[in-house]
C-alpha positions in Angstrom: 0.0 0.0 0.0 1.5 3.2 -1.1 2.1 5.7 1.3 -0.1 8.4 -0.4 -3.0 6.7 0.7 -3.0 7.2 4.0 -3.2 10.2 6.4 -0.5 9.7 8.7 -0.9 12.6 10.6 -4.4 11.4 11.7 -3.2 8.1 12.1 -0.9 9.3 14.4 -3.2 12.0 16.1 -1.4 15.1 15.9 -1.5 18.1 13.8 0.5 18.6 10.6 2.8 21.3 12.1 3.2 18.8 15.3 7.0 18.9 16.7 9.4 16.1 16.3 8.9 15.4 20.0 4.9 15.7 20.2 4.9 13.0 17.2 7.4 10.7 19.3 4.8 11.2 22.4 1.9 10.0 20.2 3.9 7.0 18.7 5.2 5.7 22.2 1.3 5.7 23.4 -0.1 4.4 20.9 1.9 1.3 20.3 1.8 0.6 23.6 -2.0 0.9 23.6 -2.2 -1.2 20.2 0.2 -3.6 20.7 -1.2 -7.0 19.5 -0.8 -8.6 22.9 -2.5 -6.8 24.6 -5.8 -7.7 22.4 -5.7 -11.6 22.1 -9.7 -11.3 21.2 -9.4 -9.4 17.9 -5.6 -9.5 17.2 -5.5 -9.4 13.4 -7.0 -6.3 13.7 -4.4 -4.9 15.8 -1.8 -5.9 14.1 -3.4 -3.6 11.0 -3.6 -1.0 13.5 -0.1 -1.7 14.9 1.5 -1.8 11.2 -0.4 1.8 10.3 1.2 3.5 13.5 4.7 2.2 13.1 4.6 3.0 9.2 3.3 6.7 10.1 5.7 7.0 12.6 8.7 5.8 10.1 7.9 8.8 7.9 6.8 11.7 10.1 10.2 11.1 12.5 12.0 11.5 9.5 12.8 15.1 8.2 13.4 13.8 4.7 10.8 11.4 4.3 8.3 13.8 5.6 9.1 17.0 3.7 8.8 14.6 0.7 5.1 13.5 1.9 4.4 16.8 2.5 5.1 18.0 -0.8 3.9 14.8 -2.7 1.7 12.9 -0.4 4.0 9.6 -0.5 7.3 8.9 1.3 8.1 6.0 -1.3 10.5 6.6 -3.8 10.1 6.1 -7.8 11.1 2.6 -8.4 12.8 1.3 -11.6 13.7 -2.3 -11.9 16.9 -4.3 -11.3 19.4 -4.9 -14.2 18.8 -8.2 -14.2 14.8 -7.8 -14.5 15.7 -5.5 -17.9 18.6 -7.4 -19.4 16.3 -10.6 -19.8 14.4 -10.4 -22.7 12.8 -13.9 -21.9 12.0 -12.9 -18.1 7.9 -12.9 -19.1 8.2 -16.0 -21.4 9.7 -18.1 -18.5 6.9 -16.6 -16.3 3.8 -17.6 -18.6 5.4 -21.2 -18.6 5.7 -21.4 -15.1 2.1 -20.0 -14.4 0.8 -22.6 -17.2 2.9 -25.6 -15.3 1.6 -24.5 -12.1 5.4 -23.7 -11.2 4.8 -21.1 -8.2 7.9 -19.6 -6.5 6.3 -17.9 -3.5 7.9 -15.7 -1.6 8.2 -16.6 2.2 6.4 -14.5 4.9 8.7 -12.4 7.4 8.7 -14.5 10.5 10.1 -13.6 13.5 10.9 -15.9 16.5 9.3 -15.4 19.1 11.2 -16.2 22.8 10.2 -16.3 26.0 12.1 -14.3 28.3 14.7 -15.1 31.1 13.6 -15.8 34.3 15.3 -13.5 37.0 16.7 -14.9 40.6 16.7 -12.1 43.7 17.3 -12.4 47.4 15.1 -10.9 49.7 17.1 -10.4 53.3 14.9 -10.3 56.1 15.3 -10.3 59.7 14.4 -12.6 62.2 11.6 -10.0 63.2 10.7 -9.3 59.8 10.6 -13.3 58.5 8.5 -13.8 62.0 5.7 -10.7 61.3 5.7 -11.5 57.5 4.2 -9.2 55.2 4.6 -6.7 52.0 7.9 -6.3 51.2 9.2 -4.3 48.2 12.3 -5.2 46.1 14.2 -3.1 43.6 15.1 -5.7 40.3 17.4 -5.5 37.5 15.5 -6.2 34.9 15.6 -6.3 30.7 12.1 -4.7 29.9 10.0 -4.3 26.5 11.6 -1.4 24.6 9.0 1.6 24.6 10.3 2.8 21.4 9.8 0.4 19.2 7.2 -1.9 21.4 9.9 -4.8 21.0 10.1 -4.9 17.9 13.9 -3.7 17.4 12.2 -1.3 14.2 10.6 2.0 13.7 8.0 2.0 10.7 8.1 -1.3 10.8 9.3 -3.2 7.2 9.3 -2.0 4.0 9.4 -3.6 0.8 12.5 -5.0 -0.3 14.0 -2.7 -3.5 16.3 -5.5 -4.3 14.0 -8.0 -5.5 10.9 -6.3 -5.6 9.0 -8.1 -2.7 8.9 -11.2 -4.5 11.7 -12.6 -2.0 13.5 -14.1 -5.5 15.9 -13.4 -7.7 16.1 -14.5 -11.1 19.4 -14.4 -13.3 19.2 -16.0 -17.3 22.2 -16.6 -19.5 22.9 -18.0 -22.5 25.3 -20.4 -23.8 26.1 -21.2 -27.2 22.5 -20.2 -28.2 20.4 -21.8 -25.4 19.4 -19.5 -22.5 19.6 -20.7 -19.0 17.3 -19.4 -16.0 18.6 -19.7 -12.1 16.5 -18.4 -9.2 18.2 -17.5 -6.0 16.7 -16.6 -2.7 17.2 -12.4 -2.3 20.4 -12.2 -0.4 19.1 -8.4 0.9 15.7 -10.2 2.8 16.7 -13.5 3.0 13.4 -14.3 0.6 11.3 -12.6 3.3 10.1 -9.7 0.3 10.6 -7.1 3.2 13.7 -5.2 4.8 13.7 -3.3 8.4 12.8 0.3 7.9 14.9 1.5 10.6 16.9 0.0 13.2 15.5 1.5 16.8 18.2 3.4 18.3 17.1 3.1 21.5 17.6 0.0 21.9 19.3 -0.7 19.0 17.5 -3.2 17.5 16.9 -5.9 20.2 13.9 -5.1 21.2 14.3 -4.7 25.2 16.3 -2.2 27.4 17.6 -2.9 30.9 15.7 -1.1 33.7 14.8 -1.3 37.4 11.5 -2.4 38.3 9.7 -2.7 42.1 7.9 -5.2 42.4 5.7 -6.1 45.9 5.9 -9.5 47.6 3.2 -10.4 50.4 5.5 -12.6 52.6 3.7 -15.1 54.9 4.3 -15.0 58.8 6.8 -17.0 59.7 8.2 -18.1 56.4 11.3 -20.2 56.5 14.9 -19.5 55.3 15.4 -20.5 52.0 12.3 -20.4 50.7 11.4 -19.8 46.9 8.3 -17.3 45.9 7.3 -17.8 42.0 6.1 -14.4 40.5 5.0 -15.2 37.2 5.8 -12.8 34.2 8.0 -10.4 36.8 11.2 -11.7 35.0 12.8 -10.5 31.6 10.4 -9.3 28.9 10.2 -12.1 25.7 11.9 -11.2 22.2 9.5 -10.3 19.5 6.4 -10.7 21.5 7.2 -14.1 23.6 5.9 -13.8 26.9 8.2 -12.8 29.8 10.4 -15.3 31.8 9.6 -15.5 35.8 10.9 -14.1 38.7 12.1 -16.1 41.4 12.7 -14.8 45.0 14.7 -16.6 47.5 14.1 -15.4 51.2 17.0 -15.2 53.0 17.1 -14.7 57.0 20.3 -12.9 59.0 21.1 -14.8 61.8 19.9 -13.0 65.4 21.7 -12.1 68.3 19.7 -13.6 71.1 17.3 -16.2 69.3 18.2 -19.0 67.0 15.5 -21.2 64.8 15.0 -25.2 64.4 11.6 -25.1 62.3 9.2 -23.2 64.1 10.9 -23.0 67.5 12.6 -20.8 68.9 15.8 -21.2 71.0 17.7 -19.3 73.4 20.1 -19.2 75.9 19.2 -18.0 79.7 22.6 -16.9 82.0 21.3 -17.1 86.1 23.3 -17.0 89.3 23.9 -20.0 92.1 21.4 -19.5 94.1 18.5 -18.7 91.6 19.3 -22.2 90.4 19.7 -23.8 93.5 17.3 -22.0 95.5 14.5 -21.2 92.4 13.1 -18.4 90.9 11.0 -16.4 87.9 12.4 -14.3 85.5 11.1 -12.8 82.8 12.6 -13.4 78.8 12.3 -11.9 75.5 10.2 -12.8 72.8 9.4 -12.1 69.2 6.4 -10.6 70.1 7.2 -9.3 73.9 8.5 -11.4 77.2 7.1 -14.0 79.2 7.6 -15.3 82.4 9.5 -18.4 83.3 9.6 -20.6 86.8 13.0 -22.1 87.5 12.5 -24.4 89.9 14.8 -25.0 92.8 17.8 -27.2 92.3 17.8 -26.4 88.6 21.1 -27.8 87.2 23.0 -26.3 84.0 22.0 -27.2 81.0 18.4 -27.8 81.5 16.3 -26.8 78.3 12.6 -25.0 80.0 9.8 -25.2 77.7 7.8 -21.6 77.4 4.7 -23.0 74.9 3.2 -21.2 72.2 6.0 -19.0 71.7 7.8 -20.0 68.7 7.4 -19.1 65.2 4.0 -19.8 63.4 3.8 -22.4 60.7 2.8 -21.9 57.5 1.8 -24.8 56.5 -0.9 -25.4 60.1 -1.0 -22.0 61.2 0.1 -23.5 64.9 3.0 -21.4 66.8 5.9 -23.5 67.8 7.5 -23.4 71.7 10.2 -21.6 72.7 13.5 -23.5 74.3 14.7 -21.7 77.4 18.9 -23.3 77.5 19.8 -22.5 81.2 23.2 -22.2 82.1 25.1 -20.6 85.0 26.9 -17.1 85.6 30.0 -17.3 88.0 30.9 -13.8 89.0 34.8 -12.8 88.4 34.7 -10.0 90.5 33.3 -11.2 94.6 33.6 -8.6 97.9 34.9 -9.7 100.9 31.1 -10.3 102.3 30.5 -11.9 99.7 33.5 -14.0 100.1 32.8 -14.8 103.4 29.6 -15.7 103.0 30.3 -18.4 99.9 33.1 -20.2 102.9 30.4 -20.5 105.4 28.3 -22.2 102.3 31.5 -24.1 101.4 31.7 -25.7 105.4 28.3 -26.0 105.1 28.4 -28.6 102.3 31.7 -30.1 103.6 33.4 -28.4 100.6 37.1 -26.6 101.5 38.5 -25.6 98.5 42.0 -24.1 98.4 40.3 -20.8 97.4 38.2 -21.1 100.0 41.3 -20.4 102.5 42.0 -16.3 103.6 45.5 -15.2 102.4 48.4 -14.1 104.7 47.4 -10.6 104.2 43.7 -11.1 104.9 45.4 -13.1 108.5 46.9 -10.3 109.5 43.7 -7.7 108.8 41.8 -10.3 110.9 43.9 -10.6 113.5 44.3 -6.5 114.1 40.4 -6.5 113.8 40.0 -9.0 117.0 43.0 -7.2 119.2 
C-alpha cells in the first residue's frame, strides 16, 4: 500500500505542524495501547492497526521522508527495476510457462521468533523479626524490559518492501550459452526471501527489542516463612523477544542470623545466664520474645544445662498455622569479681556442704587484717 493513501498525521493523532517530540509522544502511546498482545480477542486487527502507526511514525520522524510526503503525499521513492529484470528479454516468457505448469515460487512471509524471556533470581534479606511478622515487602530488580520505542520490535516503521527484489523474495538471473538461454532463481540475499527489509533499526535499543531497567515489584511474605524459601512471581522476569511472553521471577528469602534467638523449624531457642542460688534456691524471671516477654519458673535445684519449655511462643507455621515453643537453655553465671562479704559468705556455704577448697582459705594478708580486727 502506497504511502499516499493514508493520512499519517491522523493516524498518528497530531497536527500537521506537530514537533518532532509531540509525534514521538503520540507514537510511544499508541503502540503501547495497540500492541497485539495486549488484544488476544481481535488480534489481526491490531496488528493492522499496529502496522499503520509504526509505518506513520517511520515517515513523520524523518525530516526527509516527511518534507517529501508533504510536498507529494508519498514517502516511497520512484522505483525502476533491477538490471537483471531489464537485461532478460525472456524474463515474461519463462513466467507464462511457469504460471501454465503451475510452477509457483512464493515468496516466504517475514517471521520472527518469538522467545520467551529469562527468568530472574533475587534475594530478599529479612530479619528474624521481619521473617517472624511476615508481610509486603518491596524489592528493587534489575531487569531487561519491553523497549517503549519500538514496542519490541527492534524497528521503527516497521518493514518495507524489499527494493532489491521487488518483494517477490527471489531473484532470477538468465544466461545464455552457445545459443540456449539458461534461467537460475536465487533466494534475495538483501531479505533472506522474506520480500521485506527493516525500515529503521531502533536506536534506543538498538535493535533488540528490550532495554535494561529497574522495576519494584511487591511480595506479600507469609508470617513465619522459612529460610530458604522460593516465591514464583509469574511474568515479573525479563520481557520475551519479538512478543514471547516474559520469563519469571524467582525470589529466595533469606534470613540474617539474630543475636539472642536461633530457629529449628518453628521454634525458637535461646540461651538464659542465672546466678547460684537462683538455680539452687529457684526463681521467675522474665525473657524476651518475638512478640514481647514471658515469664518463666526455674525451679529449685535447677542444674546447667536444662532446656525450659515456654509454649506457644515460637514461630507460626505456615503450613498449620500453629506457633511453635520456645527452648529456654539454662546455664550458669560465675561472678569474676566477689567482695569480701561476699566471700565470706560463699566459705560459710562451702563448710556447710563439707566443701574446702583451696580458694576457700583467707591469704596471709587477709590473717593479719583479721587478727588487728580482733585485738
Amino acid at each position: 500500500m502506497r504511502s499516499g493513501h493514508k493520512d499519517y498525521y491522523a493516524i498518528l493523532g497530531v497536527s500537521r505542524d506537530a514537533t518532532p517530540e509531540e509525534i514521538k509522544q503520540a507514537y510511544r502511546r499508541l503502540v503501547k495501547e495497540w500492541h497485539p498482545d495486549l488484544h488476544p480477542e481481535n488480534r489481526q486487527a491490531a496488528e493492522e492497526r499496529f502496522k499503520e502507526i509504526q509505518e506513520a511514525y517511520e515517515v513523520l520522524s524523518d525530516p526527509q521522508k516527511r518534507r517529501q510526503y508533504d510536498l507529494y503525499g508519498t514517502a516511497e521513492p520512484t522505483l525502476t527495476a533491477p538490471s537483471w529484470a531489464t537485461a532478460d528479454p525472456f524474463a515474461d516468457l519463462f513466467q507464462m510457462v511457469d504460471e501454465f505448469f503451475g510452477v509457483r515460487e512464493p515468496h516466504r512471509r517475514r517471521t520472527t521468533r518469538t522467545e520467551r524471556g529469562e527468568d530472574v533470581e533475587v534475594v530478599l534479606t529479612l530479619t528474624l523479626e521481619e521473617a517472624f511478622q511476615g508481610g509486603e515487602k518491596e524489592l528493587t530488580v534489575e531487569i531487561w524490559d519491553t523497549c517503549p520505542d519500538c514496542a519490541g520490535t527492534g524497528v521503527l516503521g516497521g518493514y518495507r518492501r524489499c527494493l532489491e527484489c521487488h518483494g517477490s523474495g527471489r531473484i532470477a538471473y538468465t544466461r545464455q550459452m552457445q545459443g540456449v538461454f539458461f534461467r537460475s532463481i536465487t533466494t534475495c540475499p538483501t531479505c533472506q526471501g522474506t520480500g521485506e527489509v527493516p525500515g529503521q533499526v531502533c536506536a534506543e535499543c538498538r535493535g533488540v527489542g528490550r532495554v535494561p531497567t529497574q522495576r519494584k515489584v511487591k511480595l506479600q511474605v507469609p508470617p513465619g516463612v522459612e529460610d530458604g524459601t522460593v516465591f514464583r512471581l509469574p511474568g515479573q522476569g525479563n520481557a520475551g523477544k519479538a512478543g514471547g511472553p516474559a520469563g519469571d521471577l524467582y525470589v529466595t528469602v533469606q534470613i540474617t542470623p539474630h543475636p539472642i534467638f536461633r530457629r529449628e523449624g518453628v521454634h525458637l531457642h535461646i540461651d538464659l545466664p542465672l546466678t547460684f542460688p537462683q538455680l539452687a534456691l529457684g526463681d521467675v524471671v522474665t525473657v524476651p520474645t518475638l512478640d514481647g516477654h514471658a515469664e518463666v519458673t526455674v525451679p529449685p535445684g535447677t542444674q546447667p544445662g536444662t532446656v525450659l519449655k515456654v509454649p506457644r511462643k515460637g514461630f507460626i507455621s505456615m503450613k498449620s498455622g500453629r506457633r511453635g515453643d520456645l527452648f529456654v537453655h539454662v546455664q550458669v553465671t560465675v561472678p569474676t569479681e566477689l567482695t569480701e562479704e561476699q566471700r565470706k559468705l560463699l566459705r560459710q556455704l562451702a563448710k556447710t556442704m563439707g566443701v574446702n577448697p583451696k580458694g576457700a582459705e583467707p591469704s596471709w594478708w587477709e590473717r593479719i587484717k583479721e587478727h588487728f580486727r580482733k585485738a
